[in-house]
N, C-alpha and C positions, 0 to 999 in steps of 0.2 A: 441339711440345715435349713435350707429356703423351703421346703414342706412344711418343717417344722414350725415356720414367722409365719408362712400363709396358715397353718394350722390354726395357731394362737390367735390369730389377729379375726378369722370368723370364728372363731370360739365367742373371742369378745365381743364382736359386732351381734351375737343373735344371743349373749348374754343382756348387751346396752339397749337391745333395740325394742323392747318389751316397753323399757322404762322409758327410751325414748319417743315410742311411738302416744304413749300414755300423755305425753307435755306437747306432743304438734296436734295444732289445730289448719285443719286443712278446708276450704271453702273452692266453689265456683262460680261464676260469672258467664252469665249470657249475654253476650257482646251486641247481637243480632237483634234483641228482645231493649236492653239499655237503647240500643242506635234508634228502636221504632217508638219508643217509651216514651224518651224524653223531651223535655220542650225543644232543644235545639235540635232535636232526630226531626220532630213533628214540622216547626219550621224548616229545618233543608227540604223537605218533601213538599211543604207548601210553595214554597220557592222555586225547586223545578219543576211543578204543577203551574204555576204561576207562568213561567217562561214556555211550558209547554203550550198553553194557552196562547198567550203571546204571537208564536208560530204556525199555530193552529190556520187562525186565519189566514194567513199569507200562502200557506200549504195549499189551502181552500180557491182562495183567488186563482192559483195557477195552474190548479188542477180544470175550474172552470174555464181558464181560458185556453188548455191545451183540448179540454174537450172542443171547446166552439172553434177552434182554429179545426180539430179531426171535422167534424159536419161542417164547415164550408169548404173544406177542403173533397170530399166525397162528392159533397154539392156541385162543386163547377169543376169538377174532375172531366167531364164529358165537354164542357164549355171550352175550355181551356185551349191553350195548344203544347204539346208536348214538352216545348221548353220550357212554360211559363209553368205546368203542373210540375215539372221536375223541379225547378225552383221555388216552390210552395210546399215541396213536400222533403227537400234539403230545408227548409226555414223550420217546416214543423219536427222535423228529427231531431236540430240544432237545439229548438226550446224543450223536447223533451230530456236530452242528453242535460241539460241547464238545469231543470227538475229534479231529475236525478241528484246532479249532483248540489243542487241545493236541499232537499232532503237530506243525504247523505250527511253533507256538511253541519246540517242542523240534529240528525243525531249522535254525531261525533262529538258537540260542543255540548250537548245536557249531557253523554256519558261522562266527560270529563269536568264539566259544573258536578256532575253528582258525586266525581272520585274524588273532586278534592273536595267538596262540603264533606262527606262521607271521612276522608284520612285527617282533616282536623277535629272532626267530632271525638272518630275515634283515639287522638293524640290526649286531650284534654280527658275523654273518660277513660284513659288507659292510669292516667297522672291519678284520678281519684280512685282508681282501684289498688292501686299500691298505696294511698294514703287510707283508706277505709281498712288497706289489710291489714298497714299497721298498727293505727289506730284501736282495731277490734283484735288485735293478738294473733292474726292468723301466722302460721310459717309459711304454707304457701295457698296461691290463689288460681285456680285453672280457668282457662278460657274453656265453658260446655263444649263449643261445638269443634274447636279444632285441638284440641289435646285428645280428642278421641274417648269420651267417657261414654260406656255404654250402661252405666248405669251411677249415679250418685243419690243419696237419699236428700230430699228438699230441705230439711234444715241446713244443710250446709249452702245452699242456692244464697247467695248474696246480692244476687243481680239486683232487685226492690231497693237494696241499702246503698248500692251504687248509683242508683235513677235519682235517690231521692239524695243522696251527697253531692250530685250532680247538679243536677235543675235546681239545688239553694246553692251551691258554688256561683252557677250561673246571673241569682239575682240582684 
């Protein structure tokens, strides 16, 4: 009997699905391509261009002065006296390890300035892609690059309609 309901039941699914694949309109969206497209992709990257900038120089400053601090330190290395160069050369370890971890610190803070510019861009153009799909009749809408499509034909590409729903949402 339970053969028999699973029997029926794809009988009927690849009798309906002719008719029903005929009414789904199915589109994808390049999330990656929307994110670098749009006015507000363009601006986050100016912004952490901007701050990178920003950084730059201060990077610069202390990279000159750990240089200058190594050549006088080489310099009166022979001058010195043992305790005084072991203490010049604990000071200079101390401002390198400082370096470090000021670099460090400052690319840990543009990662995370960029993940979150980056998760509200992409919150907002997730919102217009559910309204563009229903708007334009689609049933469903894929993300290109992470649903994994190894092949779609470009009329169905939506991503343009989603840039361009986007950056006039935004104005």
């Amino acid at each position: 009997m339970k053969r028999f309901v699973i029997l029926v039941l794809v009988c009927v699914g690849l009798v309906a699905s002719p008719v029903m694949a005929e009414t789904q309109k199915i589109g994808f969206v390049d999330l990656q391509k929307a994110l670098n497209l749009s006015i507000a992709g363009k601006e986050a990257k100016e912004k952490i261009k901007t701050k990178v900038q920003g950084y730059d120089a201060e990077v610069q400053g202390r990279q000159e002065e750990l240089k200058k601090l190594k050549e006088d330190l080489e310099k009166q290395a022979m001058l010195l006296s043992e305790d005084a160069r072991n203490a010049k050369e604990r000071d200079y370890q101390q401002k390198v390890k400082d370096y470090q971890r000021f670099t460090k610190d400052i690319q840990e803070t543009l990662q995370q300035t960029d993940a979150d510019l980056t998760r509200k861009i992409l919150e907002s153009l997730l919102k217009v892609v559910q309204e563009v799909g229903k708007k334009e009749g689609y049933s469903m809408v894929l993300e290109k690059t992470e649903s994994s499509i190894v092949y779609a034909d470009e009329s169905i590409d939506i991503s343009d309609m989603v840039i361009k729903a986007f950056d006039a949402k935004r104005k």
